[in-house]
C-alpha positions in Angstrom: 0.0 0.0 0.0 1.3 3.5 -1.2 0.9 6.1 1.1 0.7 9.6 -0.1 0.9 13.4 1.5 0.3 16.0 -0.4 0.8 19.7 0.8 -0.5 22.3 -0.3 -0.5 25.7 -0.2 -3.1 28.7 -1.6 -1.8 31.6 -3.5 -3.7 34.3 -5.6 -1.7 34.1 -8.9 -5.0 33.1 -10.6 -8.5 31.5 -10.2 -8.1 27.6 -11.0 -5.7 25.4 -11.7 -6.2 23.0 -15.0 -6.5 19.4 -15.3 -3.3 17.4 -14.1 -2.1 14.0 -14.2 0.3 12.4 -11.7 0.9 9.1 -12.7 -2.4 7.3 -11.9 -4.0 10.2 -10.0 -6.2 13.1 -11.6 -6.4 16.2 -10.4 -9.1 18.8 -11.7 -9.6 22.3 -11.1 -12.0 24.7 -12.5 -15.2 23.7 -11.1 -17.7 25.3 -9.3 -20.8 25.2 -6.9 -21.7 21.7 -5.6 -21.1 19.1 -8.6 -21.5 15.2 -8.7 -18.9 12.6 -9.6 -18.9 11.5 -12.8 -17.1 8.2 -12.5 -16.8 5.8 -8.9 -12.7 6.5 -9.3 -13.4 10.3 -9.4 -14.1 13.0 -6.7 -15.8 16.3 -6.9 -15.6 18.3 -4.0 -16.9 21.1 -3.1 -14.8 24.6 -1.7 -15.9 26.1 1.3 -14.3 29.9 1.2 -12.9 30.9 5.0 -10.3 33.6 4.7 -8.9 31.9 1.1 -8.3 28.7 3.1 -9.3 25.4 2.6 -8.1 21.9 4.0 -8.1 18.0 3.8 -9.9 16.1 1.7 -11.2 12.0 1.3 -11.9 10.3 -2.3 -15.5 9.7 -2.5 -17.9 7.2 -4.6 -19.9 7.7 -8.0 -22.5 10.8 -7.8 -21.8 11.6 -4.5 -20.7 15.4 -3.4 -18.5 16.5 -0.3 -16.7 19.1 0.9 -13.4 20.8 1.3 -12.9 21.0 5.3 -11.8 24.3 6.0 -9.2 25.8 8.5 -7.2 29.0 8.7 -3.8 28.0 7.8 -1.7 28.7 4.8 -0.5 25.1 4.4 -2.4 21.8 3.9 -1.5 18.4 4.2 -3.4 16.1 2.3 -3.5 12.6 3.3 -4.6 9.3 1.4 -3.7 6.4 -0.8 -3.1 5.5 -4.4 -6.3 5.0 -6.9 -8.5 7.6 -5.8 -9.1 10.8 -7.9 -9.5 13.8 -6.5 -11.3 17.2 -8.2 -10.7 20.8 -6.9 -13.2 22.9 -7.2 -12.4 26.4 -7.9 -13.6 29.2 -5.3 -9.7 29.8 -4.5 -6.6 29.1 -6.2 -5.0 26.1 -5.0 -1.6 24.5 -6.4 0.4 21.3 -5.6 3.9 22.4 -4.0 5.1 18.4 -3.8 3.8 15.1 -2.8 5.7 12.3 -1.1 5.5 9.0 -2.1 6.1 6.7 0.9 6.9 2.8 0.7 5.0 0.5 2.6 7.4 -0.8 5.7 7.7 -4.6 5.9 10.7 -4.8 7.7 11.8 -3.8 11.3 10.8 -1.4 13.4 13.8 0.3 13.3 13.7 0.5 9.4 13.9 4.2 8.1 11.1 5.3 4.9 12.6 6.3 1.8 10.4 9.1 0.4 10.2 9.9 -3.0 9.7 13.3 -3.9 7.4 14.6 -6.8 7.1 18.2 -7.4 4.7 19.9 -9.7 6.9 22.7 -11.1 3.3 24.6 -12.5 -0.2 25.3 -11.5 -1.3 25.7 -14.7 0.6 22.9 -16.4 -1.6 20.1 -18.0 0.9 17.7 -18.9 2.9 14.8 -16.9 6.1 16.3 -17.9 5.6 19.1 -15.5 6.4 16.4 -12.6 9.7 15.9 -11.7 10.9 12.7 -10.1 13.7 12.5 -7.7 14.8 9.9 -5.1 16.1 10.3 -1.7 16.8 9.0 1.7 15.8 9.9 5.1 16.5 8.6 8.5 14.5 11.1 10.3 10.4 11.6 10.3 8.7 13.5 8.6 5.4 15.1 10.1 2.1 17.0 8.8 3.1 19.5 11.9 4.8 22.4 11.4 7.0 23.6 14.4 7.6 26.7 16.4 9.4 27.5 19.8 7.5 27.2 23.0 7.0 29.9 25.2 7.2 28.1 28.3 9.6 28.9 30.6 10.0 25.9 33.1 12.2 22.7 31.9 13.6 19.5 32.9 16.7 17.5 31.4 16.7 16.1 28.2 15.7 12.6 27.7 17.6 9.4 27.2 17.2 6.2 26.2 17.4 4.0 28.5 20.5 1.3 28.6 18.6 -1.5 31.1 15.1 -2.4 29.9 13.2 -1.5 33.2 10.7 -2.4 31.4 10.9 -5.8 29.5 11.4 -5.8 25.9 8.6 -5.3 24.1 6.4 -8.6 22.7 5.4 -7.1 18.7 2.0 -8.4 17.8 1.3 -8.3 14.4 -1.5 -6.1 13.2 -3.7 -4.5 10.2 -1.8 -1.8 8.4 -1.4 2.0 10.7 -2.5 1.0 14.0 -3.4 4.5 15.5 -5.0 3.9 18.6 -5.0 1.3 21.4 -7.3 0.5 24.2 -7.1 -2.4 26.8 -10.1 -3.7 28.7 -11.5 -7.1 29.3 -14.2 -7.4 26.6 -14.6 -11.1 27.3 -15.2 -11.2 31.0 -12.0 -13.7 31.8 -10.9 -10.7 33.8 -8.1 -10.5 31.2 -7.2 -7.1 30.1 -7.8 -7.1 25.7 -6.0 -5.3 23.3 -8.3 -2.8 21.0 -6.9 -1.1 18.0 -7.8 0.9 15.7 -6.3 0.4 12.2 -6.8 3.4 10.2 -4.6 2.0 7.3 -7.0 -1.0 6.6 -10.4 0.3 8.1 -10.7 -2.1 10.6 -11.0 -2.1 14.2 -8.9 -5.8 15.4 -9.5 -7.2 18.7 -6.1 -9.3 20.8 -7.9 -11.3 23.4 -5.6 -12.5 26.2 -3.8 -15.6 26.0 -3.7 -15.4 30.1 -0.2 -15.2 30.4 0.4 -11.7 29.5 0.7 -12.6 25.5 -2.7 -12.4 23.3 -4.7 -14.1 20.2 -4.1 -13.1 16.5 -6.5 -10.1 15.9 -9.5 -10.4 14.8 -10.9 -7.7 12.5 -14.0 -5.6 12.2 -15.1 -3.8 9.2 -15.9 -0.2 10.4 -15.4 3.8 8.5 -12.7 5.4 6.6 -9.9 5.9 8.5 -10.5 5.0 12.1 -8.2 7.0 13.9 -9.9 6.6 18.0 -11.7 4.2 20.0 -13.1 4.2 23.2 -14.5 0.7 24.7 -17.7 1.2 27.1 -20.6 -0.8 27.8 -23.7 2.0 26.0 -26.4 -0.2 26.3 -26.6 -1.4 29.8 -26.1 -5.2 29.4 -22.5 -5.3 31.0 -20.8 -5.9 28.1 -18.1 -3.2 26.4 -19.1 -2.0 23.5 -16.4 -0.7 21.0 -17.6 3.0 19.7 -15.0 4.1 16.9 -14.0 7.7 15.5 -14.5 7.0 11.3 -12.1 9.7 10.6 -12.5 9.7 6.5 -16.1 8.6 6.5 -17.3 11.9 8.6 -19.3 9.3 11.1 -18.7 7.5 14.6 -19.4 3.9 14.6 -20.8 2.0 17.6 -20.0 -2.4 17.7 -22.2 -3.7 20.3 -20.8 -6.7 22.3 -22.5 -9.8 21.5 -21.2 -11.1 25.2 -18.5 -13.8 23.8 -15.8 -11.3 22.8 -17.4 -10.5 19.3 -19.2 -7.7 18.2 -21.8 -6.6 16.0 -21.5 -4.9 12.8 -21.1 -0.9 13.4 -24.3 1.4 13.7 -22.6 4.9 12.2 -23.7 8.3 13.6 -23.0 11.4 11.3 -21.0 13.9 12.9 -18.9 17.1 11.6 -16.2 16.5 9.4 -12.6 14.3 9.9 -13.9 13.4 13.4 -10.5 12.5 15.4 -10.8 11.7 18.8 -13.9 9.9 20.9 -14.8 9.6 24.2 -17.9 8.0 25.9 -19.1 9.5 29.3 -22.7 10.2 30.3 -22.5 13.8 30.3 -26.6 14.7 31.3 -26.8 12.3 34.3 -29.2 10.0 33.4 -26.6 7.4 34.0 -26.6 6.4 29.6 -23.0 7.0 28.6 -22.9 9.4 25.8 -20.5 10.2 22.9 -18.2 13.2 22.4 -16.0 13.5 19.2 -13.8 16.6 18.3 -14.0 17.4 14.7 -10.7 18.7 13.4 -12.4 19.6 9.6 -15.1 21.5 10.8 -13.5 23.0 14.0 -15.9 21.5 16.6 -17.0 19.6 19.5 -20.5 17.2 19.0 -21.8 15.5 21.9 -24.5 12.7 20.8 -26.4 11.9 23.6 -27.8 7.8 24.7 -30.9 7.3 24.0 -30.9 4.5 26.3 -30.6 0.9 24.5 -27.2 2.0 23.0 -28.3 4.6 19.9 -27.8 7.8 20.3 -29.1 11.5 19.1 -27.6 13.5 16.4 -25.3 15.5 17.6 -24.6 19.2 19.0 -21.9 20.7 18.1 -19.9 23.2 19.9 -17.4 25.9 18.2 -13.7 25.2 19.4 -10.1 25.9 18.1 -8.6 25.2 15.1 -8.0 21.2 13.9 -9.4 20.1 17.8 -7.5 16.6 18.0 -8.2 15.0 21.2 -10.8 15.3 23.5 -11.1 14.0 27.3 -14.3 14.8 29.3 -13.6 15.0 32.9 -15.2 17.2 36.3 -12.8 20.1 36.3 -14.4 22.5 38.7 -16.3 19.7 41.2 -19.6 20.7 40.8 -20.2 17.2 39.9 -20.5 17.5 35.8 -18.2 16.4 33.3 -16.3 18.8 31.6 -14.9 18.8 28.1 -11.3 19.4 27.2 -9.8 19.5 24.2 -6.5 19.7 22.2 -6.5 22.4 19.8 -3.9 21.8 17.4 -3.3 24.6 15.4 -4.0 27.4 17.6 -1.6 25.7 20.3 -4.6 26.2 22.8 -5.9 23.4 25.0 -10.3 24.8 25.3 -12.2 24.0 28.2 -16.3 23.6 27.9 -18.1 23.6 31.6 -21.1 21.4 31.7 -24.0 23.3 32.2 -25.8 20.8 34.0 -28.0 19.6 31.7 -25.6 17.9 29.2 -25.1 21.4 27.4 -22.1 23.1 27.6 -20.6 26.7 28.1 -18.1 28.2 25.7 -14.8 27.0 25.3 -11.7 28.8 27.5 -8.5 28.7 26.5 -5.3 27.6 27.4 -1.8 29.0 25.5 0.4 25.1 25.4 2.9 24.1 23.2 3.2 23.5 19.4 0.8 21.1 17.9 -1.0 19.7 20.9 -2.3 16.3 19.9 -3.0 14.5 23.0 -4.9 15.4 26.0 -5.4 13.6 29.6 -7.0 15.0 32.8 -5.9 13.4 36.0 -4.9 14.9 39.5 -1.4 14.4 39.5 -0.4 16.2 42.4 -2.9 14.6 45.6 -5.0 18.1 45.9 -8.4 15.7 44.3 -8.7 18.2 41.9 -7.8 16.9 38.0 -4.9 18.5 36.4 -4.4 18.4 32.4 -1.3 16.6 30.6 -0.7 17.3 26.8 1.2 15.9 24.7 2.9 18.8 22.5 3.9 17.3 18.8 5.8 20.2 17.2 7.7 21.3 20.2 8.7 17.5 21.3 7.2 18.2 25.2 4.5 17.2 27.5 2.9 19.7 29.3 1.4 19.8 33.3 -1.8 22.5 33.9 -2.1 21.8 37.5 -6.0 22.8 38.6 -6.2 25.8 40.9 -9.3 24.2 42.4 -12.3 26.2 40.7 -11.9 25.0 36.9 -9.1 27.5 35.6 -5.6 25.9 35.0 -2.6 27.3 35.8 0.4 27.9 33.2 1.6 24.7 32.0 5.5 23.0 33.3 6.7 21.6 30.3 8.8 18.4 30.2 11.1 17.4 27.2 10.5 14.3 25.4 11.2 12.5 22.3 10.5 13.6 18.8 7.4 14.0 18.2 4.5 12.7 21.0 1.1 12.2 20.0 -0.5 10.4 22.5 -0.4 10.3 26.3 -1.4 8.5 29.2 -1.4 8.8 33.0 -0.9 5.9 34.9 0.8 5.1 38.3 3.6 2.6 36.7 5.7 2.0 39.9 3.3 1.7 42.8 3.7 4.7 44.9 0.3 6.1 44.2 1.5 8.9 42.3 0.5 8.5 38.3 3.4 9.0 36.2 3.3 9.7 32.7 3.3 7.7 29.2 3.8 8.9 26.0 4.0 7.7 22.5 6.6 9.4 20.6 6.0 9.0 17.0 8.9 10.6 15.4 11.4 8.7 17.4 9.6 5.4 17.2 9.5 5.4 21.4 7.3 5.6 24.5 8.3 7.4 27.3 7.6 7.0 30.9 8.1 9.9 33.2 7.8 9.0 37.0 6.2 11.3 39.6 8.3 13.0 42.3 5.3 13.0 44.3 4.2 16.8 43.7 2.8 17.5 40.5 6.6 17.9 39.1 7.8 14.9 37.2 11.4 13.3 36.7 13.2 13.0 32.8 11.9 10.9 30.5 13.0 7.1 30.3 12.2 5.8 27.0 11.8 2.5 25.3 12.2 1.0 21.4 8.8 0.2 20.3 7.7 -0.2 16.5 7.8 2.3 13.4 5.8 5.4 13.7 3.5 4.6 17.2 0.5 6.4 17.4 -1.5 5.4 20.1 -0.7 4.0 24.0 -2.6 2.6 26.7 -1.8 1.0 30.2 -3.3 -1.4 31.9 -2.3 -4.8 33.8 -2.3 -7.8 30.6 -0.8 -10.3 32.7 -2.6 -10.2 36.1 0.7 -9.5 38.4 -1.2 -6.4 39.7 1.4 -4.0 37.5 0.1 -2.0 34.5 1.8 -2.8 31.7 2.2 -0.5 28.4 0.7 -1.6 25.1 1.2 0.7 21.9 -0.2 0.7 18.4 2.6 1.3 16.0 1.3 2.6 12.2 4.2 2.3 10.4 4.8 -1.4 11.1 1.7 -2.5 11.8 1.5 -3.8 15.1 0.7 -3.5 18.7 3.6 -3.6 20.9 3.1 -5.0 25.0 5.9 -3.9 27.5 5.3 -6.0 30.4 5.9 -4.0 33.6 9.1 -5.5 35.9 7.3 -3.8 38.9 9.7 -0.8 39.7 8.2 1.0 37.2 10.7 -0.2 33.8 9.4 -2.7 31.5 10.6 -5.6 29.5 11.3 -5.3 25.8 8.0 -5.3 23.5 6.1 -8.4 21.9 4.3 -7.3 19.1 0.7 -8.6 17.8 0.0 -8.0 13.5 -3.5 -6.6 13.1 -5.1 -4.7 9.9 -3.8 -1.5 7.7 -3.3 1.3 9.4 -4.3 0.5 12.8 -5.3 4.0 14.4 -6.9 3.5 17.3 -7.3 0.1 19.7 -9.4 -0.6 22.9 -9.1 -3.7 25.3 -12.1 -5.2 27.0 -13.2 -8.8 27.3 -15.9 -9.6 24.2 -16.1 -13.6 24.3 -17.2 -13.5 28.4 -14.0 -15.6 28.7 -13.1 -13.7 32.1 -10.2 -12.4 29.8 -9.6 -8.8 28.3 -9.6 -9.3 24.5 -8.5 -6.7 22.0 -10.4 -4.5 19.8 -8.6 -2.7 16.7 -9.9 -0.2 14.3 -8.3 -1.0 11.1 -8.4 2.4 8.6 -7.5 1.2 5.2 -8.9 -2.3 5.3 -12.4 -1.5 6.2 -12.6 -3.8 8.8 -12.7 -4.1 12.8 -10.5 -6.9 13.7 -11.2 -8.6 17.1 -8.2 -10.8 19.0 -11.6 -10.5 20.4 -14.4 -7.5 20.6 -17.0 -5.4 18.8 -21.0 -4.7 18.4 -24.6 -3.3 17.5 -27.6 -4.3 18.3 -29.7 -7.8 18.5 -32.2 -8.1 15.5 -32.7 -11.8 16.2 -33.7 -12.1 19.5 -31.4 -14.3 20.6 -29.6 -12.2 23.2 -26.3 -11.6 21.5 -25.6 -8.4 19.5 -25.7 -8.3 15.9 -23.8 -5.9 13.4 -25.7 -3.3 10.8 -24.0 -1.4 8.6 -25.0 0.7 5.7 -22.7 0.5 2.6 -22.5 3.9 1.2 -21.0 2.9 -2.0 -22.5 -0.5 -2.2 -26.3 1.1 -2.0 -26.9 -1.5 1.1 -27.7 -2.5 4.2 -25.6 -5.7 5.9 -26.9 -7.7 8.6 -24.0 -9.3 10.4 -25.3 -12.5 13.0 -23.4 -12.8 16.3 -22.4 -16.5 15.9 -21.9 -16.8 19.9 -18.3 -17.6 20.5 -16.8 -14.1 19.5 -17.3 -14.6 15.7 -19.5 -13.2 13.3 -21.3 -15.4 10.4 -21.1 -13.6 7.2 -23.2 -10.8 6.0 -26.6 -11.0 4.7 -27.0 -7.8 2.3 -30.3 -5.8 1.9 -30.7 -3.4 -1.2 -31.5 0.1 -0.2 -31.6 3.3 -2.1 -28.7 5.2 -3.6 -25.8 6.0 -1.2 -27.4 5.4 2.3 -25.5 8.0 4.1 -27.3 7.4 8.4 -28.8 4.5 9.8 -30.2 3.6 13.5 -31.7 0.2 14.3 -35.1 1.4 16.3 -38.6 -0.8 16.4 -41.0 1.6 14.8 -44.0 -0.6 14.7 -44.3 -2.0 18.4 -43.6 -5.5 17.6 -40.5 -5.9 19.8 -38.2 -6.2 16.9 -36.2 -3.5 16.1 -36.3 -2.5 12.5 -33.8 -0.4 10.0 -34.0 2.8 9.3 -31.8 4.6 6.5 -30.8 7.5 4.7 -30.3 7.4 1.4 -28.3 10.5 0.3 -28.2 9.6 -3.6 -31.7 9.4 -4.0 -33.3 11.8 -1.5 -35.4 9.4 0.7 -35.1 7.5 3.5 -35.6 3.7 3.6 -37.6 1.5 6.4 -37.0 -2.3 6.5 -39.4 -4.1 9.1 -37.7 -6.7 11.0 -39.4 -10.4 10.5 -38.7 -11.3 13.4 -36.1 -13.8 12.9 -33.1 -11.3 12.1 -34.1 -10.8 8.3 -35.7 -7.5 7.4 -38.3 -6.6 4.4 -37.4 -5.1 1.6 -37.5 -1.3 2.1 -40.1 1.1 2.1 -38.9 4.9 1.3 -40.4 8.2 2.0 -39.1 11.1 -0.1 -37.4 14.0 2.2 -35.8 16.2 1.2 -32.2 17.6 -0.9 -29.2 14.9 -0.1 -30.5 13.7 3.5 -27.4 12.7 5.6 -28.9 12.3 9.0 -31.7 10.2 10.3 -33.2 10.1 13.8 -36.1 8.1 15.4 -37.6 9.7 18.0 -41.3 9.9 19.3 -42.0 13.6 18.9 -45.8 13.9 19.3 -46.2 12.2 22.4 -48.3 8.4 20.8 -45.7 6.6 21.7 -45.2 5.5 18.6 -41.4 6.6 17.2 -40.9 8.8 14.3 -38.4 10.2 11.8 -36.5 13.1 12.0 -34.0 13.8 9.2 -31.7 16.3 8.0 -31.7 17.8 4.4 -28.1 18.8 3.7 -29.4 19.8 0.1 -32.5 21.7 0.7 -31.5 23.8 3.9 -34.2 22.0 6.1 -35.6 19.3 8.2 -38.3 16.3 7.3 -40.4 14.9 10.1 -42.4 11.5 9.2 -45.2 10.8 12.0 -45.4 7.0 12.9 -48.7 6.1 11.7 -48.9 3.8 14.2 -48.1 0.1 11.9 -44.5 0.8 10.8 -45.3 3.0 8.3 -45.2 6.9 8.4 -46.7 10.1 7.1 -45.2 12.5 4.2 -42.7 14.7 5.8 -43.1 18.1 6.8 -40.5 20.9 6.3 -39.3 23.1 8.5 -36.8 25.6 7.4 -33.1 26.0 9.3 -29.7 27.1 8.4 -27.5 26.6 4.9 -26.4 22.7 4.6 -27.7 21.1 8.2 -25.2 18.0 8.4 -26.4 16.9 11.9 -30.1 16.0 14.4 -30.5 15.5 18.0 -33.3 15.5 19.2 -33.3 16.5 23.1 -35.6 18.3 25.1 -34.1 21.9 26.1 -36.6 23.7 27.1 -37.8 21.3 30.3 -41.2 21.1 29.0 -41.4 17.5 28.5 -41.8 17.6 24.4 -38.6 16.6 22.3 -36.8 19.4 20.8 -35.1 19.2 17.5 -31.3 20.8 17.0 -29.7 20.8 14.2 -25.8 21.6 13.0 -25.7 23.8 10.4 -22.4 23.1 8.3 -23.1 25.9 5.1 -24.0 28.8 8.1 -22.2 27.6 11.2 -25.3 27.7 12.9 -27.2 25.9 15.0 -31.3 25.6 15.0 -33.8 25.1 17.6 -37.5 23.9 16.7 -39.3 24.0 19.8 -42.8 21.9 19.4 -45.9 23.9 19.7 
């Protein structure tokens, strides 16, 4: 698998750039307004204009239309693989400065890439002679992050590696291809930690169940989104099982695999949210003890909170404005008034944000905090024994972690930054050497390490100690795999494709890794235990093979009443619906495939006609309607009835809104600037839809009532006004 970056960079010379070929890939300017695809290998997009800026992109299916995400910065990297086409379309000038060509790495961890470099000498050029082809060799990284000196003042020593493996070496696992993110939790119930990961590189989510003896299973793999970059394993339907709810990074959606109770999972139920959603976490946020979902956005700049339903679906989401390209999110009580606040990384305007909870699962503005360069990573935990949680970031471009210790009411004081290796992007706080202080864990990307910096005991923190792990590690988690009562360190490495476990040697140092292969581009991994085998099993989101891969772990809901969650997923470019059966034993049989209309974009699995079988409900963004297929009753659905909404509908929900008890439909018309609600007509069928007006290009519906009146109020996202709109019943 190639991988490819381009960057790119606006200028004002002129107002398109022509068609040009590089090698295999087209790229076509001079377009404008919202266009459709006129071939499954090509992509339109469409421009939005904020202060002449424009970023990232994903290739896209025949006739559908998406967007350019926007951001504020002069220079965009554009990330994705061979055989896609992308089209420009022209609202500013846009040219190609270079691309890099990377090779796929097959061989050691501490294997350098060899990049080669094509440059597009001309904007305006239409000919493949205006790419020049050169070859060259690199031992160091390279990032997407650009880098600027911190303004911090405090410092510690420089790190070192680390001569005697405190910890033991490493055990590699093999994975899916560009494992980004890891989570361990016993999704099996053997009271084994799991490995989760997500596998942005192959699209997958794998699961590692444990072995028992601190080494795990070969992965198995789920299908989920585009790109899978974060996980977060939680049980969000109340049966005691953890359920594996995945960030689809490229597919613009959050994915939710119910367990089935045997270490398996369903197929994924997707959620639309904003755009290149990055970072998940699952905390009930509006006390009404239903764990909900909150996802930062880096495309559209935002924070959405979908709120449980109760029986593990969720609302549309609300968004909340942020920083620029938010990257991680953690949602934590800051200022002990009971609620869980939001905090989040903001990447680009080097500012960590922090949203009170209002109380009622809203939440206040963001307020910012001036960090480091490039902060990807953010954890909250009280570091320093005052019970009040403190924030620790992991800063990418300036190669430190920073501590905001809490001053007790919610505001943060300056962060102490501590050097680390090249490049951190993902952090954890753990107490590694039993003195009930948590010390702190990073991932360091660019020097292919993880770091462990132990607590004094104050807040303060001693120099890094760091430790060989695989090529280009994106994601870490710590938690005890081998039941000796230490918590052990388990990475997910992108570059080479695997999840690395350092077993803790109880002072605090661990043992060299063992690695575990899982799917392409694992990107983010959770543990839990999925197969009820008292042991933790891993779940892995694989990107670029479509799949979630489970060493054990994943789910939905159960459509055939036999008590063990099922998997439904819609297939945006396959125009269907799969049904995936939980087989029992941590397996799934293979998927039965239900034609729906063109490009079914949402989905929820809700009974809508009171016969205690919960039915499919789509929407189908090619062909402006939304599709309802009645459940049998033994896990096989009818063939789909539709109801014409409106313009491009891309999300669906099912909510009673009229007070019959009897569920309706509630959907979002990205095309024609309004929303569509179907009334239940009491026998699974429903009513034409009525209109109601709201902003330019609604992406997003929750329905929640905000008003405390006891009738469900609909709120909608806004994407073409950056607004949001309340209907209030009357």
């Amino acid at each position: 698998m190639f991988r490819i970056i381009f960057i790119l960079s606006l200028f004002s010379v002129c107002n398109s750039i022509l068609i040009t070929k590089i090698q295999n890939i087209i790229i076509v300017g001079n377009m404008y307004n919202n266009l459709f695809n006129v071939t499954e290998d090509q992509c339109i997009c469409e421009m939005i204009k904020v202060n002449d800026s424009i970023s990232a992109l994903n290739y896209f299916s025949t006739n559908q239309t998406c967007q350019l995400y926007r951001s504020n910065i002069s220079t965009i990297y554009v990330e994705y693989y061979l055989n896609s086409t992308i089209i420009f379309l022209n609202q500013s000038s846009i040219t190609i400065l270079n691309i890099l060509e990377y090779q796929p790495i097959t061989s050691s961890a501490t294997s350098s890439a060899t990049p080669t470099a094509i440059t597009l000498t001309s904007p305006s050029s239409t000919s493949p002679s205006a790419i020049s082809t050169s070859t060259t060799t690199s031992s160091s990284s390279t990032t997407s992050w650009s880098t600027s000196t911190s303004t911090s003042t405090s410092t510690t020593t420089s790190p070192t590696i680390s001569a005697c493996n405190s910890f033991l070496n490493q055990a590699t696992y093999p994975v899916a291809f560009n494992p980004y993110s890891v989570a361990v939790v016993d999704v099996n119930s053997d009271n084994k930690p799991d490995i989760i990961v997500a596998n942005s590189g192959s699209h997958t989510v794998g699961v590692l169940l444990n072995a028992g003896t601190g080494t795990f299973n070969a992965q198995t793999s789920y299908p989920v989104g585009s790109q899978p970059y974060s996980l977060a394993v939680v049980d969000v339907n109340s049966d005691s099982k953890p359920d594996i709810i995945v960030a689809n990074t490229g597919s613009n959606n959050v994915g939710v695999l119910l367990n089935t109770g045997s270490g398996t999972f369903n197929t994924q139920t997707t959620y639309s949210v904003g755009s290149s959603p990055y970072s998940v976490a699952v905390v009930d946020v509006n006390s009404d003890s239903k764990p909900d979902i909150i996802v930062a956005n880096t495309g559209s700049n935002n924070v959405g909170v979908l709120l449980n339903t109760g029986n593990g679906t969720f609302s549309a989401q609300t968004n909340y404005s942020v920083g620029t390209f938010p990257i991680s999110v953690a949602v934590v009580d800051v200022n002990s008034d009971n609620k869980p606040d939001i905090i989040i990384a903001n990447t680009f305007s080097f500012t960590v944000g922090v949203l009170l909870n209002t109380g009622s699962g809203t939440f206040n503005a963001q307020t910012t905090y001036t960090i480091g360069t490039n902060p990807r990573s953010v954890a909250v935990v009280d570091v320093n024994s005052d019970n009040k949680p403190d924030i620790i970031v992991a800063n990418t471009g300036s190669n430190t972690t920073g501590v905001l210790l809490n001053t007790g009411s919610g505001p943060f004081n300056a962060q102490i930054i501590y050097s680390v290796n090249t490049n951190p992007v993902s952090v954890a706080v753990v107490d590694v050497n039993s003195d009930n202080k948590p010390d702190i864990i990073v991932a360091n990307t660019g020097s292919n390490t993880t770091g462990v910096l132990l607590n004094t005991g104050s807040g303060t923190f001693n120099a890094e100690t760091t430790y060989q792990v695989g090529f280009d590690p994106r994601s870490v988690a710590v938690v005890d795999v081998n039941s000796d009562n230490k918590p052990d360190i388990i990475v997910a490495n992108s570059g080479s494709n695997t999840v690395d476990i350092l077993l803790n040697t109880g002072t605090g140092t661990f043992n060299a890794q063992a690695s575990y292969s899982v799917g392409s581009l694992p990107y983010s991994v959770a543990v839990v235990d999925v197969n009820s085998g008292n042991k933790p099993d891993i779940v892995v989101a694989n990107t670029y093979s479509f799949t979630v891969g489970v060493l054990l772990d994943a789910a939905v809901a159960d459509v055939n009443s036999d008590n063990k969650p099922d998997i439904v997923v819609a297939n945006y470019a396959g125009n269907t619906v799969s049904v995936l059966f939980n087989a029992g034993s941590g397996t799934f049989n293979s998927q039965t495939n239900y034609s729906v209309s063109y490009y079914p974009w949402s989905v929820t699995v809700v009974d809508v006609n009171s016969d205690n079988k919960p039915d499919i409900v789509v929407a189908n963004y090619g062909s402006n309607n939304v599709g309802v297929l009645l459940n049998i009753g033994n896990g096989t659905f009818n063939v789909q009835t539709t109801y014409s909404v409106g313009i491009y509908p891309v999300s669906v929900a099912v909510v009673d809104v009229n007070s019959d008890n009897k569920p309706d439909i509630i959907v979002a018309n990205y095309g024609s600037n309004n929303v569509g609600v179907l009334l239940n007509a009491g026998n699974g069928t429903f009513s034409a839809q009525t209109t109601y007006s709201v902003g330019t290009n609604p992406v997003s519906v929750a329905i929640v009532d905000v008003n405390s009146d006891n009738k469900p109020d609909i709120i909608v996202a806004n994407s073409g006004s950056n607004t949001v709109s309340v209907l209030l019943p009357c």
